[in-house]
PDB file with SEQRES, HELIX, SHEET and CRYST1 records, atoms N, CA, C and O in Angstrom:
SEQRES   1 A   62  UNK UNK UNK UNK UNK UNK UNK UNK UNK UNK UNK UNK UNK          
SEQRES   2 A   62  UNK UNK UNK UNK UNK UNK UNK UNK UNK UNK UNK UNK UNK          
SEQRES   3 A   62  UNK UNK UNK UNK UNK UNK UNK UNK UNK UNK UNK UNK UNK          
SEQRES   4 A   62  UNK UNK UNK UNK UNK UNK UNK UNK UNK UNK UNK UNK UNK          
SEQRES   5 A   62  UNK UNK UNK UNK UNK UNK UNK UNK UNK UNK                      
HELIX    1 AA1 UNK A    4  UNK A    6  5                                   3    
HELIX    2 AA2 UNK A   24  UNK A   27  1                                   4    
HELIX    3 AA3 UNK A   31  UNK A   34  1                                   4    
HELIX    4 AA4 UNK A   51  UNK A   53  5                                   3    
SHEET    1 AA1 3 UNK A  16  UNK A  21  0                                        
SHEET    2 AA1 3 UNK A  38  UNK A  44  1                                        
SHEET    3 AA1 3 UNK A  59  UNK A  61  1                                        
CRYST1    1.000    1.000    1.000  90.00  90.00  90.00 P 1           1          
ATOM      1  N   UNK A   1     -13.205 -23.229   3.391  1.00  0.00           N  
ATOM      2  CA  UNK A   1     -13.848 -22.628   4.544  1.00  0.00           C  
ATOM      3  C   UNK A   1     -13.908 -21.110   4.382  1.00  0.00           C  
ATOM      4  O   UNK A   1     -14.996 -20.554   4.529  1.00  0.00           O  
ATOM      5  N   UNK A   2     -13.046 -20.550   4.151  1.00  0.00           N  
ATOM      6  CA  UNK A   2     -12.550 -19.300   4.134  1.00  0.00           C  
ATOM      7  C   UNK A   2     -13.355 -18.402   5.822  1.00  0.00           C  
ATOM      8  O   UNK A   2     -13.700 -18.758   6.949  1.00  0.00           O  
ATOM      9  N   UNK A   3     -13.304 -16.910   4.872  1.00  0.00           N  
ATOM     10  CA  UNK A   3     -14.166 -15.848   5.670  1.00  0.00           C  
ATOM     11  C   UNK A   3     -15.548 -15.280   5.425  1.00  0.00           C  
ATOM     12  O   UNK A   3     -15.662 -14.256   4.752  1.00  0.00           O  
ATOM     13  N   UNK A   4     -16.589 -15.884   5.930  1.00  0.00           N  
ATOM     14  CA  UNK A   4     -18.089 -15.266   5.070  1.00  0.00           C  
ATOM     15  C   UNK A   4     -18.042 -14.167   5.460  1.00  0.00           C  
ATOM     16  O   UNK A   4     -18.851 -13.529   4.788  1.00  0.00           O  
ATOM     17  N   UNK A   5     -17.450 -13.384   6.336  1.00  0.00           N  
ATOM     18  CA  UNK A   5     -17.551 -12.045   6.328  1.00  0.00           C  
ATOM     19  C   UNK A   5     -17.629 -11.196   5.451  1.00  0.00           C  
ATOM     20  O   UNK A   5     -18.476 -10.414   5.020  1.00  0.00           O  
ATOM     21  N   UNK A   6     -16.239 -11.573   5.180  1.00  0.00           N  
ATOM     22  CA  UNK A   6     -15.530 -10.702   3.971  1.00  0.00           C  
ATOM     23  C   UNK A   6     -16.060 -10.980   2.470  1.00  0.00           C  
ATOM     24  O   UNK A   6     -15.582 -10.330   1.540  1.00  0.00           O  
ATOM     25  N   UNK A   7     -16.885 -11.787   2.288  1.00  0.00           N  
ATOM     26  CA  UNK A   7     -17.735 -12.309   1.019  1.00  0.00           C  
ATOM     27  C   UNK A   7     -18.161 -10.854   0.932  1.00  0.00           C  
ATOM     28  O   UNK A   7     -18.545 -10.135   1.853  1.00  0.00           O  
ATOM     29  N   UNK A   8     -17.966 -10.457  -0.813  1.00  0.00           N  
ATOM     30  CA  UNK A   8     -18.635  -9.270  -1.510  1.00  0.00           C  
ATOM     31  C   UNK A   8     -18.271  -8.081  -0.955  1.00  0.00           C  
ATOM     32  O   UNK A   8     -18.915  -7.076  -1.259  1.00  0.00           O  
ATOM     33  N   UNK A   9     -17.161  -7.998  -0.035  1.00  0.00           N  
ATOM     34  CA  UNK A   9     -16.984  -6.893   0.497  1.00  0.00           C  
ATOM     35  C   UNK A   9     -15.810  -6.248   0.055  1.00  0.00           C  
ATOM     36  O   UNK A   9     -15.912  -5.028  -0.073  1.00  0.00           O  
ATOM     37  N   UNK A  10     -14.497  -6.866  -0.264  1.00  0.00           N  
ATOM     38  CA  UNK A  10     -13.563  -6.419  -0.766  1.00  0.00           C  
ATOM     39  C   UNK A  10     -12.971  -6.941  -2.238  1.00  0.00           C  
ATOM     40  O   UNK A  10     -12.737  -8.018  -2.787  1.00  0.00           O  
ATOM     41  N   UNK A  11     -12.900  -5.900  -2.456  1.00  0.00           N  
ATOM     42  CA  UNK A  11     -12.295  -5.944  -4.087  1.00  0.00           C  
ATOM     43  C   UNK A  11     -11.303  -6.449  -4.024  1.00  0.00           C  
ATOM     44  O   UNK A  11     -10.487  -5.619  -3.623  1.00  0.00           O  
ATOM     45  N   UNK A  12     -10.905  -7.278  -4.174  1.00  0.00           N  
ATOM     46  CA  UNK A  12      -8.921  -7.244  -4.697  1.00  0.00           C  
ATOM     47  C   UNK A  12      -9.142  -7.233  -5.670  1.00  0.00           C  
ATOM     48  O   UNK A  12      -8.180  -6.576  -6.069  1.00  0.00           O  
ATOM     49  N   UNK A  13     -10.056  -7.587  -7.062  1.00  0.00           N  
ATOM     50  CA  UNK A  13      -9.743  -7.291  -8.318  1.00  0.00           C  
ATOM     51  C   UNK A  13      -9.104  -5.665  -8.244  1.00  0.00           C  
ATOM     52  O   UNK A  13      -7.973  -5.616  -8.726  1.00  0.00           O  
ATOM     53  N   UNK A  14      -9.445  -4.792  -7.907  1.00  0.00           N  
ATOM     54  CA  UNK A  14      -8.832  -3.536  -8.012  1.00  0.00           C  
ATOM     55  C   UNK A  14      -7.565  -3.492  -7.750  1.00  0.00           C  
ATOM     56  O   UNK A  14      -6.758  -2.983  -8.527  1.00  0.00           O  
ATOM     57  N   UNK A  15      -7.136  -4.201  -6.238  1.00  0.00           N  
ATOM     58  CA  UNK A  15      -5.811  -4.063  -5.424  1.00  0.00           C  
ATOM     59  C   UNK A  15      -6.079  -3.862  -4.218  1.00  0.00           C  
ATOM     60  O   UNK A  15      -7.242  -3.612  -3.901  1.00  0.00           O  
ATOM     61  N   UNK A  16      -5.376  -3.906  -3.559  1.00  0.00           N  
ATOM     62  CA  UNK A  16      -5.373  -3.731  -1.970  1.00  0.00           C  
ATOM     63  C   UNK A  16      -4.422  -2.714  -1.601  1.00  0.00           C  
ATOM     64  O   UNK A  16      -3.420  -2.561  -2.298  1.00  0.00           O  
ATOM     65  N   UNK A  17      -4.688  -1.776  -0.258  1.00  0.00           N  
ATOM     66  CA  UNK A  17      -3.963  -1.207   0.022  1.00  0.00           C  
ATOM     67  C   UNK A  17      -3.299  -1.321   1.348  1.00  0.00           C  
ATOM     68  O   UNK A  17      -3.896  -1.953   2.219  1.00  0.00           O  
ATOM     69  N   UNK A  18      -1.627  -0.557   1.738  1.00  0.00           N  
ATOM     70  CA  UNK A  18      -1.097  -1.300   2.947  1.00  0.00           C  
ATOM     71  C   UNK A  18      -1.028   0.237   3.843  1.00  0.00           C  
ATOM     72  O   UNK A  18      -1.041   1.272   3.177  1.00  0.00           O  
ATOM     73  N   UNK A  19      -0.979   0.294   4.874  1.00  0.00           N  
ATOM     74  CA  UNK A  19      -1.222   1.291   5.913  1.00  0.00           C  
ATOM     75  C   UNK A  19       0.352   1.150   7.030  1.00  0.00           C  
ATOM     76  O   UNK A  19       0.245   0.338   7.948  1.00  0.00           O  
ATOM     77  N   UNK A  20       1.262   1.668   6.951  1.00  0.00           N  
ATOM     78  CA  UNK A  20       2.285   1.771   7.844  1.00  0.00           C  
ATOM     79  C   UNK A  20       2.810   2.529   8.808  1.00  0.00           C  
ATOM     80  O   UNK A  20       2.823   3.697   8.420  1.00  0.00           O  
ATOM     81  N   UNK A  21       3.362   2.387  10.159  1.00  0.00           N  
ATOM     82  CA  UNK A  21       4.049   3.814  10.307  1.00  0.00           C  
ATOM     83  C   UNK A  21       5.329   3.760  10.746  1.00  0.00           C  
ATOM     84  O   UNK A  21       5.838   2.661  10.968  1.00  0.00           O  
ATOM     85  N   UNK A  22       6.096   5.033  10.951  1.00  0.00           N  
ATOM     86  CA  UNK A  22       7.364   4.812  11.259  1.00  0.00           C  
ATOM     87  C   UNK A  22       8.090   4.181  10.005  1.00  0.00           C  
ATOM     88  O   UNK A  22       8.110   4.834   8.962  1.00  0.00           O  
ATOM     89  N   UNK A  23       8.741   2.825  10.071  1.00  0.00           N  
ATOM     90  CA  UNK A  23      10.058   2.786   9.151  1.00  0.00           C  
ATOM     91  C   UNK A  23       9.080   1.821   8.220  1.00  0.00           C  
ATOM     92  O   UNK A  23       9.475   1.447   7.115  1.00  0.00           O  
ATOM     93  N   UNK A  24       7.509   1.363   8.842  1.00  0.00           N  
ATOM     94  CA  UNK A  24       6.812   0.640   7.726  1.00  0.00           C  
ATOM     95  C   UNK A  24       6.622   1.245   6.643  1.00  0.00           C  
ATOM     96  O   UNK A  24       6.695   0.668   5.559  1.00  0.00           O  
ATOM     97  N   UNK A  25       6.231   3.035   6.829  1.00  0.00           N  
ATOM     98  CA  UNK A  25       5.975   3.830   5.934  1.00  0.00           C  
ATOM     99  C   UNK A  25       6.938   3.508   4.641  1.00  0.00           C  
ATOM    100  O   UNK A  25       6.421   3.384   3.530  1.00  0.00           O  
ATOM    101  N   UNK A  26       7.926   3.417   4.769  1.00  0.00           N  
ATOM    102  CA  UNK A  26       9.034   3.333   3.875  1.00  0.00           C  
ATOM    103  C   UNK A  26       8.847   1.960   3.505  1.00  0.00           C  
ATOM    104  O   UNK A  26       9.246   1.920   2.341  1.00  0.00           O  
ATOM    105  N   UNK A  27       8.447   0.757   3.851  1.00  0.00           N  
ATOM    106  CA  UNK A  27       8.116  -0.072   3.181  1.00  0.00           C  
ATOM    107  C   UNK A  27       6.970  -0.214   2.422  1.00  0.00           C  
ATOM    108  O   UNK A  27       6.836  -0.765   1.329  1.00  0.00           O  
ATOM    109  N   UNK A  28       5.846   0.558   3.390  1.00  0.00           N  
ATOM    110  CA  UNK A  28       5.098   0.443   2.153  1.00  0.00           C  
ATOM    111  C   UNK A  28       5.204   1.743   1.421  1.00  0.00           C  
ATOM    112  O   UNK A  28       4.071   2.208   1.295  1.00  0.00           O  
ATOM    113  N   UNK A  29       6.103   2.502   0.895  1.00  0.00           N  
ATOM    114  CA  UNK A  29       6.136   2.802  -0.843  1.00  0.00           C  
ATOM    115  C   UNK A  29       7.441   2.007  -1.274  1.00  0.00           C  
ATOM    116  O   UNK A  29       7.858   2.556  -2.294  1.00  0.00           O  
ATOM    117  N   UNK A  30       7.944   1.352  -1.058  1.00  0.00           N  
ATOM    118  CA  UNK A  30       8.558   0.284  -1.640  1.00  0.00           C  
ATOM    119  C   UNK A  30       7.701  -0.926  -2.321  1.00  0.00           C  
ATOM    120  O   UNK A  30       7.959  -1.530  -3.362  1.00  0.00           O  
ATOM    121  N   UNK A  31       6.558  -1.107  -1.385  1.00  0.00           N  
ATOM    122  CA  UNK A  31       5.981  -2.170  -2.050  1.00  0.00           C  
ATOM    123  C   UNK A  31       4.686  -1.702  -3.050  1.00  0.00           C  
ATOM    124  O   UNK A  31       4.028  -2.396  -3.825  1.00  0.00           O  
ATOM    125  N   UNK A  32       4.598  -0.505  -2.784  1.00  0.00           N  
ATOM    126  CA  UNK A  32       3.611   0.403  -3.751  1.00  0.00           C  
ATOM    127  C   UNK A  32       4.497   0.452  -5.060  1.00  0.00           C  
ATOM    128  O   UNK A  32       4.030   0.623  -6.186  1.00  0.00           O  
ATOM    129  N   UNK A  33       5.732   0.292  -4.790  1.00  0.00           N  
ATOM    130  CA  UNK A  33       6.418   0.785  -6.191  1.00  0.00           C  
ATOM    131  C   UNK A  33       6.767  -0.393  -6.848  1.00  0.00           C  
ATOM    132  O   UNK A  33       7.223  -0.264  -7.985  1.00  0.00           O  
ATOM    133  N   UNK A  34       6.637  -1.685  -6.313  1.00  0.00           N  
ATOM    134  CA  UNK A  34       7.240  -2.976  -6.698  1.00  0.00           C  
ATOM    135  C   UNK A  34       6.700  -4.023  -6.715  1.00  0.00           C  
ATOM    136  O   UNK A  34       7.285  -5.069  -6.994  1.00  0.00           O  
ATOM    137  N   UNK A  35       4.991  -3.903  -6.300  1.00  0.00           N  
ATOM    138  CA  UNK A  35       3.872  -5.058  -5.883  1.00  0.00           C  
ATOM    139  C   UNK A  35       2.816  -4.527  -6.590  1.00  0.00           C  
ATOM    140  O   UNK A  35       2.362  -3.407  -6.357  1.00  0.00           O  
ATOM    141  N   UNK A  36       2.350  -5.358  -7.540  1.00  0.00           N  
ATOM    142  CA  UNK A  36       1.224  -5.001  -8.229  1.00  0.00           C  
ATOM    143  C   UNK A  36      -0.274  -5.007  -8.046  1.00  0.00           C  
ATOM    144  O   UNK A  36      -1.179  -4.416  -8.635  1.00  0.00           O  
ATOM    145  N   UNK A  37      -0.239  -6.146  -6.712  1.00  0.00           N  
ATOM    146  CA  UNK A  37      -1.161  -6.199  -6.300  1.00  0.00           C  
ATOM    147  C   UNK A  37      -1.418  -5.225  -5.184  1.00  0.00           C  
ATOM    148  O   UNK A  37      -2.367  -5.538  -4.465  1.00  0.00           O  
ATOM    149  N   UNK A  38      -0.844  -4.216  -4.906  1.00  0.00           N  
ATOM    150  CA  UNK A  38      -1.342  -2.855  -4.081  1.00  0.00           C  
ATOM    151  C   UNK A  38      -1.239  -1.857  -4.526  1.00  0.00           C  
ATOM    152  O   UNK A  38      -0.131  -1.547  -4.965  1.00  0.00           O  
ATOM    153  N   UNK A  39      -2.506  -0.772  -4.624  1.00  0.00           N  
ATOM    154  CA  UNK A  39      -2.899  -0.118  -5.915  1.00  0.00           C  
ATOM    155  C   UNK A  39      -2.853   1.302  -4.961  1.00  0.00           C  
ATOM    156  O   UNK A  39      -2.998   2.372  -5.552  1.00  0.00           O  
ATOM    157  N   UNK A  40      -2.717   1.303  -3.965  1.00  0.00           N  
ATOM    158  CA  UNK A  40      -2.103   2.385  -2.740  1.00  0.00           C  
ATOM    159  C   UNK A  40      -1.452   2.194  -1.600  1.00  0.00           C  
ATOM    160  O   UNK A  40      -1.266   1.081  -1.109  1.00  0.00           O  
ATOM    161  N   UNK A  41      -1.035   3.355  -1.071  1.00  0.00           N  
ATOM    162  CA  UNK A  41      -0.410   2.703   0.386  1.00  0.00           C  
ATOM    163  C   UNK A  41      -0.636   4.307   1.351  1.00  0.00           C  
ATOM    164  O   UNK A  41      -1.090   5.372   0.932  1.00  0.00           O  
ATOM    165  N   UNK A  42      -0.236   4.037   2.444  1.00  0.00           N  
ATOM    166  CA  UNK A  42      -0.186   5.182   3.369  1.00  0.00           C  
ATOM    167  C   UNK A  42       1.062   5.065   4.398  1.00  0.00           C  
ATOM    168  O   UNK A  42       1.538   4.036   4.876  1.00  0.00           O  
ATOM    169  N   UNK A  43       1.498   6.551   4.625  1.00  0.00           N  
ATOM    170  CA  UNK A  43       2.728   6.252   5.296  1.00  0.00           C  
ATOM    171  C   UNK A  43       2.263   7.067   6.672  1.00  0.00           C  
ATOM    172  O   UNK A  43       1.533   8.029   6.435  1.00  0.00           O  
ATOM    173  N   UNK A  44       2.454   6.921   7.530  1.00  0.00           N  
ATOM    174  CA  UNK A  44       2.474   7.728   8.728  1.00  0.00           C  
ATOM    175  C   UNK A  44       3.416   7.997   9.426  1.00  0.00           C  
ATOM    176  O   UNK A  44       3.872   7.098  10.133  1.00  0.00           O  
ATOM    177  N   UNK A  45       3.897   9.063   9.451  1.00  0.00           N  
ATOM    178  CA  UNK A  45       5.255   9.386  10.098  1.00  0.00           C  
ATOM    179  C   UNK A  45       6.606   8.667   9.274  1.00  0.00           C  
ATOM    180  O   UNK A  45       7.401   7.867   9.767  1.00  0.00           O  
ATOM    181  N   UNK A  46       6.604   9.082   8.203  1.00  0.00           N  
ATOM    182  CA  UNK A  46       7.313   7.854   7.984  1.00  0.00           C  
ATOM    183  C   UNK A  46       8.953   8.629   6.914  1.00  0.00           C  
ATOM    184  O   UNK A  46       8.903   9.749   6.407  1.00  0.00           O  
ATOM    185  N   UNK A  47       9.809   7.994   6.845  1.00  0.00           N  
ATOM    186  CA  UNK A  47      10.841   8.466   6.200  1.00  0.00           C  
ATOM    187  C   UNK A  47      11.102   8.087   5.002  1.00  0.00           C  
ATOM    188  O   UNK A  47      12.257   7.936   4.605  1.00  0.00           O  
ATOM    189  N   UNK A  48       9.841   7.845   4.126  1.00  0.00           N  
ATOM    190  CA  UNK A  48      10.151   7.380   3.054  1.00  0.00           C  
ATOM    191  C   UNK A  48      10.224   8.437   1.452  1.00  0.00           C  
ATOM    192  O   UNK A  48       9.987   7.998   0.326  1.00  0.00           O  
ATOM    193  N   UNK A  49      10.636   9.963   1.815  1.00  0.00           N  
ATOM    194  CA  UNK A  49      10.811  10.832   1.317  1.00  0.00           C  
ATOM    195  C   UNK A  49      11.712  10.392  -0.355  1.00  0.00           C  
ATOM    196  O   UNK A  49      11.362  10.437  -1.534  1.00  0.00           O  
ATOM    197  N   UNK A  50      12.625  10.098   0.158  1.00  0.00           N  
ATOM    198  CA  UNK A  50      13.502   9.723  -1.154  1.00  0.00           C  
ATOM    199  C   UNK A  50      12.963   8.610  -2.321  1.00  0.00           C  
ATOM    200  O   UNK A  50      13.224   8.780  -3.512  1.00  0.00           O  
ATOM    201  N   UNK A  51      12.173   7.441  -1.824  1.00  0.00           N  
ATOM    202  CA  UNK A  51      10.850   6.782  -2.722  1.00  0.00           C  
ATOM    203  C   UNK A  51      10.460   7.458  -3.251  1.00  0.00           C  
ATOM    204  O   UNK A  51      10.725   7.351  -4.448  1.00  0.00           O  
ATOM    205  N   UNK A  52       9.238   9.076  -2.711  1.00  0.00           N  
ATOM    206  CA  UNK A  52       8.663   9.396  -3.506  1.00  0.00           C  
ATOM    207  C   UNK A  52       8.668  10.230  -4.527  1.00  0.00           C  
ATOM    208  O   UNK A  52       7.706  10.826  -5.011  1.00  0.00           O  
ATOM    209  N   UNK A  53      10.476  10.275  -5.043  1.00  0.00           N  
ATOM    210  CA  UNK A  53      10.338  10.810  -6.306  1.00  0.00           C  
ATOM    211  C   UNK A  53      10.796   9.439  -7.168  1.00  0.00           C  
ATOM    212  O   UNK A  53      11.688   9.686  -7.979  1.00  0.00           O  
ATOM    213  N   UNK A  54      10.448   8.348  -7.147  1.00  0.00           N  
ATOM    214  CA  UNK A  54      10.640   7.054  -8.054  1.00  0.00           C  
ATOM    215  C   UNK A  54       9.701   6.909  -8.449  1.00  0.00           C  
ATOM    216  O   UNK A  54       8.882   7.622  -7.868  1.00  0.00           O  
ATOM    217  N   UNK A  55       8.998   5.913  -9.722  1.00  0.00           N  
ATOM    218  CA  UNK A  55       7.793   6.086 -10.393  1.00  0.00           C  
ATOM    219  C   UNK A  55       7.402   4.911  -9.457  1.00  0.00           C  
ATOM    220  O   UNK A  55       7.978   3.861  -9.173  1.00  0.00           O  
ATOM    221  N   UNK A  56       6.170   5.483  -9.061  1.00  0.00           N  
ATOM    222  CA  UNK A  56       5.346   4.473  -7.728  1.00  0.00           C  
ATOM    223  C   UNK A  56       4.232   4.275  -8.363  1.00  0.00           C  
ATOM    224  O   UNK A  56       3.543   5.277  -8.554  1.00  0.00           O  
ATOM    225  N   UNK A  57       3.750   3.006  -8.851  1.00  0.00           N  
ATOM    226  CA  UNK A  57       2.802   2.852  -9.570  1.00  0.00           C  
ATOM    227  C   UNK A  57       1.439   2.857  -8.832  1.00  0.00           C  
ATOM    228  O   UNK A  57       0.570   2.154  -9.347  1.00  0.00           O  
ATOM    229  N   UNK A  58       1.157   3.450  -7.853  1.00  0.00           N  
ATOM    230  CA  UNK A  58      -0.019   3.277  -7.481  1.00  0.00           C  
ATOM    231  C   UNK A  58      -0.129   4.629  -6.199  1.00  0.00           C  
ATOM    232  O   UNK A  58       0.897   5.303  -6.106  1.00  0.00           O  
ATOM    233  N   UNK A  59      -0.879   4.875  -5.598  1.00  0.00           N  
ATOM    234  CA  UNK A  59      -0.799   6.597  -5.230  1.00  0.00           C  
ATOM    235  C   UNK A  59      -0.569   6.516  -3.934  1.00  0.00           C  
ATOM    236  O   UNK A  59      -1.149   5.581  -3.382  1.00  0.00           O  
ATOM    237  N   UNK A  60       0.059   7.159  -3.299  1.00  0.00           N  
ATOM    238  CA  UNK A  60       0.785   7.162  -1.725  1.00  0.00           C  
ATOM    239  C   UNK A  60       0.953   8.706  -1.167  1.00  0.00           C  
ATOM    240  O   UNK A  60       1.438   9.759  -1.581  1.00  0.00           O  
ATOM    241  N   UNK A  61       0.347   8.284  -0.117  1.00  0.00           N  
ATOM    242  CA  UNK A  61       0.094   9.202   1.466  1.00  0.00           C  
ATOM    243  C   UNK A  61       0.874   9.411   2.437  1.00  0.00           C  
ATOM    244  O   UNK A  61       0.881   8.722   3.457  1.00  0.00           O  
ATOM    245  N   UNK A  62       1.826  10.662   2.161  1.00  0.00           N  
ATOM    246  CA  UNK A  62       2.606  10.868   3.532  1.00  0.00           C  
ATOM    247  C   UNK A  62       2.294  11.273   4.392  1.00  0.00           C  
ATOM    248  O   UNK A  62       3.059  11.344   5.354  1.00  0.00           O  
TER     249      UNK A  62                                                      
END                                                                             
């Protein structure tokens, strides 16, 4: 069945990216640094300072 919406519209061959705030922020560069299938992330407000000197394989937004 899926979603015809979303037909041709999103890449995941590239990766997907996750959007957090508060203490999500800090999860997502955890999962930026440890999930291959998300190729960015964004933190908003977030305390995930000490992550971002670990090698985060994919590019992140404080």
């Amino acid at each position: 069945m899926g979603f015809p919406i979303f037909k041709d519209r999103l890449l995941l061959d590239i990766g997907m990216g996750i959007v957090e705030h508060s203490y999500g922020g800090h999860t997502t560069a955890m999962v930026c640094r440890n999930d291959d299938r998300f190729s960015c992330g964004i933190g908003l407000d977030s305390g995930a300072f000490g992550l971002l000197d670990s090698d985060l394989k994919g590019f992140y937004l404080s």
